[in-house]
C-alpha positions as CSV (number, residue, x, y, z in Angstrom):
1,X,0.0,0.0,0.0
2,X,1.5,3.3,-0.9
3,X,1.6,6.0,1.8
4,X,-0.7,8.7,1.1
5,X,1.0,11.0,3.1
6,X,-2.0,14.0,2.5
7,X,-4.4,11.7,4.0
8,X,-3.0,12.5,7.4
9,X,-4.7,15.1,9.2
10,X,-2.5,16.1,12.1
11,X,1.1,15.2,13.3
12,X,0.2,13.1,16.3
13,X,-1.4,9.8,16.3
14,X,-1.0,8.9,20.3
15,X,-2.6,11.7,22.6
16,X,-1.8,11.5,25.8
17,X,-3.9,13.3,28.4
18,X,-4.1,13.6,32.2
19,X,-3.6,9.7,33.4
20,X,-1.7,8.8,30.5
21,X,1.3,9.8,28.6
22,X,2.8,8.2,25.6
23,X,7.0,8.7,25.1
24,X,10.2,7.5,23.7
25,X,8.8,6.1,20.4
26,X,10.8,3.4,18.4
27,X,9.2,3.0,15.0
28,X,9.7,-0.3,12.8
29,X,8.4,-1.3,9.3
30,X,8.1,-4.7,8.3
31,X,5.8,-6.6,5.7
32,X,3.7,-3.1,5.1
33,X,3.4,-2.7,8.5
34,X,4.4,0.1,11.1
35,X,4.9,-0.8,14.6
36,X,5.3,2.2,17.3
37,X,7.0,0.4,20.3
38,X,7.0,3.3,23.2
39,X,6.4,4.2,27.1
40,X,3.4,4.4,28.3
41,X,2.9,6.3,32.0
42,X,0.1,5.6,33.6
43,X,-1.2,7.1,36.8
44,X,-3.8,5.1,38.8
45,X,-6.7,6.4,41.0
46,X,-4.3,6.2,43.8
47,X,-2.0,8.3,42.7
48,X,1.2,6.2,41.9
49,X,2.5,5.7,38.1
50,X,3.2,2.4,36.6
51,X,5.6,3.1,33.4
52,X,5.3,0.6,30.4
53,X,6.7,-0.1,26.8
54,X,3.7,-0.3,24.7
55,X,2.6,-0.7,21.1
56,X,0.5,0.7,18.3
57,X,0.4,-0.3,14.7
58,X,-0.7,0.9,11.5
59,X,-0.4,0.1,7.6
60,X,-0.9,3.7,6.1
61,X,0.6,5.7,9.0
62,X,-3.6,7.0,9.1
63,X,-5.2,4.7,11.1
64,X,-3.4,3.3,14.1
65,X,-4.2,0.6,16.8
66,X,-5.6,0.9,20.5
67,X,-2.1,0.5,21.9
68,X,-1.3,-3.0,23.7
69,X,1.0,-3.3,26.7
70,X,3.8,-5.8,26.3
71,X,5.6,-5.4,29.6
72,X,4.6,-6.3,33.3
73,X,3.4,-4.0,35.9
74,X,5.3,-3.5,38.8
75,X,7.2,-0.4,39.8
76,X,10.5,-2.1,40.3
77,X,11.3,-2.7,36.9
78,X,9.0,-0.4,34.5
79,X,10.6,-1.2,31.4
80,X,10.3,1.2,29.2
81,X,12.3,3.7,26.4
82,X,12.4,1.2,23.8
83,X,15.3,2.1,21.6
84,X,15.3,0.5,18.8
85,X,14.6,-3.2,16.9
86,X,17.0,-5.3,14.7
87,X,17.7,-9.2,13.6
88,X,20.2,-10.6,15.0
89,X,20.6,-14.4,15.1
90,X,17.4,-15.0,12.8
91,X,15.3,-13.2,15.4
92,X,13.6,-10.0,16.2
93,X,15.6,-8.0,19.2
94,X,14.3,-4.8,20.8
95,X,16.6,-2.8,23.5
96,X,15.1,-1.2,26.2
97,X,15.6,-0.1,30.1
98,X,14.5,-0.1,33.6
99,X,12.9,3.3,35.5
100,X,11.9,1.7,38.7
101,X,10.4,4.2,41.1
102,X,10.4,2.4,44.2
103,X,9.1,5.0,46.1
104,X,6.5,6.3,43.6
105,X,9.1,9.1,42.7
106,X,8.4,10.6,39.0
107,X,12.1,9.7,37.4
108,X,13.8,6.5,37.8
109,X,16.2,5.6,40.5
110,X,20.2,4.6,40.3
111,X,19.3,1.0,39.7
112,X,18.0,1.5,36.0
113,X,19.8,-0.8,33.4
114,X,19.0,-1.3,29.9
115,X,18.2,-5.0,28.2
116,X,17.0,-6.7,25.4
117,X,14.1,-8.9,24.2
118,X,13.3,-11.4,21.5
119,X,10.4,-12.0,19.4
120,X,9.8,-14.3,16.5
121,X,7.1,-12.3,15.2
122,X,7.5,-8.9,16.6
123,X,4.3,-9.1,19.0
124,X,5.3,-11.6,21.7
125,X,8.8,-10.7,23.6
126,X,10.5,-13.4,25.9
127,X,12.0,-12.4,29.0
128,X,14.2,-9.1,28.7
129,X,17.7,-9.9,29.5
130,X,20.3,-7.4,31.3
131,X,22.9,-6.1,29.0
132,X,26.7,-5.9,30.9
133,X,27.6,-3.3,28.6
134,X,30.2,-2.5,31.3
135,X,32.1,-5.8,30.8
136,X,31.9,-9.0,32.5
137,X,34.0,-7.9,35.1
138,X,31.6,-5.3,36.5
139,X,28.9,-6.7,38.3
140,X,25.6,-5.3,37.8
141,X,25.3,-3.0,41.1
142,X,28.2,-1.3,39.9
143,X,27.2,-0.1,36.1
144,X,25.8,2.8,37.5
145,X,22.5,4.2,36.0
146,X,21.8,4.0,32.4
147,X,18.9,4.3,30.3
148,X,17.8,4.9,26.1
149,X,19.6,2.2,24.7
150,X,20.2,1.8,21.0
151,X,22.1,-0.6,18.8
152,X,23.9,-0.4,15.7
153,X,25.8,-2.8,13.1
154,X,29.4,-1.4,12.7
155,X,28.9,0.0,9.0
156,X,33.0,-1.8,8.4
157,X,32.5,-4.9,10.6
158,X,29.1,-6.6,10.6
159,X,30.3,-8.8,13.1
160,X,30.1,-5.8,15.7
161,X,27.3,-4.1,17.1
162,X,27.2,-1.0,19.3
163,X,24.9,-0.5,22.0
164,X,24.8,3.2,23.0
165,X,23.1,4.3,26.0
166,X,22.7,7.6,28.5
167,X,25.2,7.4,30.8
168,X,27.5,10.6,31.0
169,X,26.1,12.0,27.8
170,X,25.8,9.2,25.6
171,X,28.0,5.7,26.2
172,X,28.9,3.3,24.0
173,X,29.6,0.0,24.2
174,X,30.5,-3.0,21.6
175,X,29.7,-6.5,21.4
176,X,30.5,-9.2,18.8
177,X,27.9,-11.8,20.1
178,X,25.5,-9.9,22.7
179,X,27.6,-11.8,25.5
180,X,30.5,-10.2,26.3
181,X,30.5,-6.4,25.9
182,X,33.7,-4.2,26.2
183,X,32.9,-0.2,27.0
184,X,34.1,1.9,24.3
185,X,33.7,5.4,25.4
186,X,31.5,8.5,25.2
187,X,30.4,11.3,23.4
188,X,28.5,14.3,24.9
189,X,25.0,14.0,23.9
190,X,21.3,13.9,24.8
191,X,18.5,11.7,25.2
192,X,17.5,8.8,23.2
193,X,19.9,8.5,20.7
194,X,19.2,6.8,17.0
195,X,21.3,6.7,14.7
196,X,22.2,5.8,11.1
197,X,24.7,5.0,8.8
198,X,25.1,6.8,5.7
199,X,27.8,7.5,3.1
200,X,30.6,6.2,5.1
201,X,29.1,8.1,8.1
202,X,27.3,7.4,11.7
203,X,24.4,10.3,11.8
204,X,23.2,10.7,15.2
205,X,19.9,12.2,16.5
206,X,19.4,12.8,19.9
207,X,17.4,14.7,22.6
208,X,19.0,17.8,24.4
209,X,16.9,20.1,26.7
210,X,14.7,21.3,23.9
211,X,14.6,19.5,20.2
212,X,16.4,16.7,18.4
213,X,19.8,17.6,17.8
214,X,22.1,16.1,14.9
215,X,25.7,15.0,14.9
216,X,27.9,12.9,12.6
217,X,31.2,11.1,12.9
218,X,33.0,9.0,10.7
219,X,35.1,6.9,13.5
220,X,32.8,7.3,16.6
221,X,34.9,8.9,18.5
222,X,34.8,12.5,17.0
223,X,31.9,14.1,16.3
224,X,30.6,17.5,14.4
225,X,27.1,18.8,15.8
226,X,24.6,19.8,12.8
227,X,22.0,21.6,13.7
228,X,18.9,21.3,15.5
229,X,15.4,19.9,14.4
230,X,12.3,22.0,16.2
231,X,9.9,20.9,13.6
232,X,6.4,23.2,14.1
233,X,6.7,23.3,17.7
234,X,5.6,26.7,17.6
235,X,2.3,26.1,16.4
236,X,1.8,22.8,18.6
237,X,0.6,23.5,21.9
238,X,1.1,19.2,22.8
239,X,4.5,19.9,22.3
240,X,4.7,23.4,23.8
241,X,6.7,22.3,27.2
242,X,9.3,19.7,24.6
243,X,9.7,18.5,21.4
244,X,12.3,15.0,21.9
245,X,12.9,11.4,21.5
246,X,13.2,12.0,17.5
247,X,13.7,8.3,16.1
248,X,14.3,7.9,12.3
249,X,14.1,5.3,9.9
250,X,15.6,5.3,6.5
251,X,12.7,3.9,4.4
252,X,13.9,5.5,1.1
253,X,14.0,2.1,-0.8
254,X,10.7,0.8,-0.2
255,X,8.4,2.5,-3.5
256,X,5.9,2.6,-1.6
257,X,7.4,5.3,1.3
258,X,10.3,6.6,0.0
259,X,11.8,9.0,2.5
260,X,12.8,9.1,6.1
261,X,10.3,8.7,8.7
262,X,10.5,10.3,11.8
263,X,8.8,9.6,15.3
264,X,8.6,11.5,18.3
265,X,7.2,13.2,21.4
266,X,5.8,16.1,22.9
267,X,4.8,17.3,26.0
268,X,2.2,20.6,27.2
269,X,4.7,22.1,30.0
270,X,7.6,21.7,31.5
271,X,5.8,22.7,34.5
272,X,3.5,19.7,34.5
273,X,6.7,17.3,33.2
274,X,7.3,15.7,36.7
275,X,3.3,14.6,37.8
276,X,0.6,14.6,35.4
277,X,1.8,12.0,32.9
278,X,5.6,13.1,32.2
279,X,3.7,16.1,31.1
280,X,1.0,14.7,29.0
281,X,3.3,13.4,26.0
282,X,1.8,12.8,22.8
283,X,3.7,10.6,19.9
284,X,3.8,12.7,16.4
285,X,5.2,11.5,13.1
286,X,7.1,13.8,10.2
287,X,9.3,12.8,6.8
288,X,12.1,14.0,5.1
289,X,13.9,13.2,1.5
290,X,17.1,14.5,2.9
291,X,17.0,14.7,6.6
292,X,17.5,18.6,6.3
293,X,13.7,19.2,5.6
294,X,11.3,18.2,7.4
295,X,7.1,17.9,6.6
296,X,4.6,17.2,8.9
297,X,0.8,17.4,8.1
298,X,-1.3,20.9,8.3
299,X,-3.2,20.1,11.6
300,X,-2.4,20.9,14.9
């Protein structure tokens, strides 16, 4: 089916609202289909939140899914922040984290770690397992806390993946078998990193305070910052308080699509961002032939 990209209406296609905010979206295309994994913050009559990673689906990028629930509930794990999904040993593997809150607190505690999942079929996960993206030899109450994973094939080696993660600006971290990782180093950067290869280049997107900032590197270990995507913000008052989590995918060669896709979220105020939902976040969608310019569709 070929994206008619004027039949949709406005740029988000997940409200969120007073007990529910939806966040950190992770967008996947497979078989004419696009899966949205994300959190989902959900605050119950009692007052405390229970944080999940969720899904919505949708074959025209129109019509979308009541989002399911893929994750338990239970406040000291609240998987969530879904980074990204690849194949990796003829199955499906999504990254994500840990936020526990404990004490009903509204961020996540030092004890968040990030892990990954398997699926055959991209709708039913078996059990996350932790990733010691730290090295054997530090034990897991020693890794510090990390959240927003993301992994990448080496664009040289295909034997090596990178796992990067925020933990003093961004980490990184390489594997050759999602056994034994060995920490690499890190670059100063933002939230929920995603990133691509292209042209003999790594092309990063991530979240600073405000927007979805760009860098590239060829070697990742130096990196040139370029520029920062705001999108319509200013006429979006779901997105007023933030505009972040940008994830991208690189559909140019499927006819059907052709361009870069882009997912993200939005919240109403920064003065709301702590209770109320992570600040009533919203997931939005926008494209790009280029990744310089960006179109989103006329509503609001």
């Amino acid at each position: 089916m070929e994206i008619q990209w004027s039949r949709i209406k406005e740029p988000v296609f997940l409200h969120g609202d007073e007990v529910t905010a939806y966040r950190d979206p992770v967008g996947h295309y497979h078989n004419g289909v696009f899966r949205v994994y994300h959190t989902q913050v959900h605050i119950e009559k009692d007052g405390r939140y229970f944080i999940y990673t969720g899904m919505t689906q949708s074959a025209d990028l129109v019509n979308w899914t009541d989002p399911v629930i893929l994750t338990p509930r239970d406040q000291l794990l609240n998987y969530s922040s879904p980074g990204n999904i690849i194949m990796y040993d003829n199955k499906w593997m999504i990254c994500l984290q840990t936020y526990p809150t404990p004490e009903n607190q509204p961020f996540g505690d030092q004890t968040a770690r990030i892990f990954t999942m398997k699926s055959n079929d991209l709708i039913h996960w078996e059990e996350p397992e932790i990733m010691m993206v730290k090295g054997p030899d530090v034990p897991v109450d020693k890794m510090g806390r990390m959240i927003d994973p993301y992994l990448i094939q080496d664009k040289d080696d295909k034997s090596k993946w990178w796992c990067f993660y925020k933990q003093n600006g961004a980490s990184i971290s390489y594997t050759h078998d999602f056994k034994t990782w060995t920490y690499f180093g890190n670059v100063k950067a933002g939230e929920n990193v995603c990133i691509l290869v292209e042209k003999e280049e790594y092309i990063m997107f991530h979240s600073p305070s405000n927007g979805i900032g760009v860098k590239k590197s060829k070697d990742l270990i130096n990196w040139t910052d370029h520029g920062l995507i705001i999108l319509g913000q200013k006429d979006w008052p779901w997105a007023a308080g933030r505009l972040t989590a940008g994830h991208v995918l690189d559909l140019r060669d499927q006819p059907e699509i052709g361009r870069y896709v882009m997912f993200f979220h939005g919240s109403v105020s920064n003065d709301i961002q702590p209770r109320e939902t992570h600040g009533r976040a919203s997931l939005a969608l926008a494209w790009s032939h280029d990744l310089v310019n960006w179109e989103w569709s006329g509503g609001v």
